[in-house]
Structures are given as structure tokens and as C-alpha cells.
C-alpha positions as CSV (number, residue, x, y, z in Angstrom):
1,X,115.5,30.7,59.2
2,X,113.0,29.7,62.1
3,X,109.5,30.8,59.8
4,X,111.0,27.8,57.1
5,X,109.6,24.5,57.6
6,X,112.8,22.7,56.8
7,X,113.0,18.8,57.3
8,X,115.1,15.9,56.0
9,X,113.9,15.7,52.6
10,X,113.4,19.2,52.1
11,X,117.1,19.5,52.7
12,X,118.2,16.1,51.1
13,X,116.1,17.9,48.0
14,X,118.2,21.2,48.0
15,X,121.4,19.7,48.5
16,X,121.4,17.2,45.8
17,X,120.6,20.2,43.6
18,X,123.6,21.5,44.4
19,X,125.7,18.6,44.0
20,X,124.4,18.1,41.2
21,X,125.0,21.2,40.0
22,X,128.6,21.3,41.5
23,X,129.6,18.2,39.1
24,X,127.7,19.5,36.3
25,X,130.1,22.2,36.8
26,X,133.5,20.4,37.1
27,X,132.4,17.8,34.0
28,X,132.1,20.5,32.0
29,X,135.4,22.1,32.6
30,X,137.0,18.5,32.6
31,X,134.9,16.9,29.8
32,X,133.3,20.1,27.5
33,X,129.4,18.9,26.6
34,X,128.5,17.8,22.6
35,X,125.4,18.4,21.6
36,X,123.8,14.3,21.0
37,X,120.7,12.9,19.7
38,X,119.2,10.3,22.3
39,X,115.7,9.5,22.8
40,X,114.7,12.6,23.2
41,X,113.2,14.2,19.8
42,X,116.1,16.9,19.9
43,X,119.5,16.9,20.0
44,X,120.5,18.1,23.3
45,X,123.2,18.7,25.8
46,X,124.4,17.9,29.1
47,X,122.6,20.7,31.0
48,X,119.4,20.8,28.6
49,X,118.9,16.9,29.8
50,X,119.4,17.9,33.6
51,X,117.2,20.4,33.1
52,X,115.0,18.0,31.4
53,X,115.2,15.7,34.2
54,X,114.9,17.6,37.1
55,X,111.6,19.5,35.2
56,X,109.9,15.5,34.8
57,X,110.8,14.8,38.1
58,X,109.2,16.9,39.5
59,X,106.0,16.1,37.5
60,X,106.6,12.3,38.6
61,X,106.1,13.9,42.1
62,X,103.0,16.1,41.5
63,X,101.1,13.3,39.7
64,X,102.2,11.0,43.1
65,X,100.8,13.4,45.0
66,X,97.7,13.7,42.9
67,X,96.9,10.0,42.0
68,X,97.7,8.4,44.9
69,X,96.5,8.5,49.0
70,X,98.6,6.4,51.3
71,X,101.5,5.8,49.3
72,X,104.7,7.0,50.5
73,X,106.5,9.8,49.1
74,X,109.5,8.3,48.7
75,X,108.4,5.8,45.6
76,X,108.3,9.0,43.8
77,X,112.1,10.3,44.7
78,X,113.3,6.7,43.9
79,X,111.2,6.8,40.4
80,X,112.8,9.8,39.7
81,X,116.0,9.1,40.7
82,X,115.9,6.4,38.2
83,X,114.3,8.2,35.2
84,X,116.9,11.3,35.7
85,X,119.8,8.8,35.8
86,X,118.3,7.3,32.5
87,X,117.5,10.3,30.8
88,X,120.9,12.0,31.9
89,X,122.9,8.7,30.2
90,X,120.5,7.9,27.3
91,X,118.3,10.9,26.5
């Protein structure tokens, strides 16, 4: 794996995936998903919002990356972190 250009948040990125995907698992052997209207404009279920989630998070990085110079990158992962966790309760 010496041609990959792994660093901290390139890891931090890949393993939260898999977390997350690891207790996505077990909740929904342990609590089965309903399908539930939130905010969004469909009903939806527990993986349809992570997917949801993960896909506007990483447009909330892109758009960091395109609107803004000298800002750090790590706005963006906490902005995201809090519109997943939103979205994932309430959407």
C-alpha cells in the first residue's frame, strides 16, 4: 500500500464509514428500520437517510473546497458531521 497517499483524515474518513456501517448493521438486527416521513419529501428509511447523508456531505465538502481559499478543511467535516447527525434523527 506504499503508491496510496494515506494520512490521518484519509483514514479517520474510511473508518468512520465503517463504523458507521458496522452499527447500521447491528441496529438493524436489534431495532428492524420503519419506513418514516421527516423533512425530507419522501418517506424513507434508516439506510436511505445515511445514504442521504453521507451523499450531502460530501457535497458540503466539494463546495468548501470550491468556495473557499484558506479556510481549513475541517469546518467542512464538523458541518457535516452535524447535518448527518440531523438528517439521520430528523430527516
Amino acid at each position: 500500500m506504499e503508491w496510496m497517499a494515506w494520512t490521518l483524515p484519509t483514514a479517520l474518513f474510511f473508518v468512520s464509514i465503517v463504523v458507521m456501517l458496522a452499527v447500521m448493521g447491528v441496529l438493524q438486527v436489534v431495532y428492524p428500520t420503519v419506513e418514516r416521513k421527516g423533512w425530507l419529501p419522501m418517506r424513507t428509511t434508516r439506510g436511505d437517510r445515511l445514504f442521504i447523508g453521507l451523499m450531502g456531505c460530501a457535497y458540503i465538502h466539494l463546495a468548501w473546497i470550491g468556495f473557499t481559499e484558506d479556510l481549513a478543511l475541517w469546518w467542512a467535516s464538523i458541518i457535516s458531521v452535524v447535518f448527518l447527525a440531523a438528517l439521520l434523527r430528523w430527516g
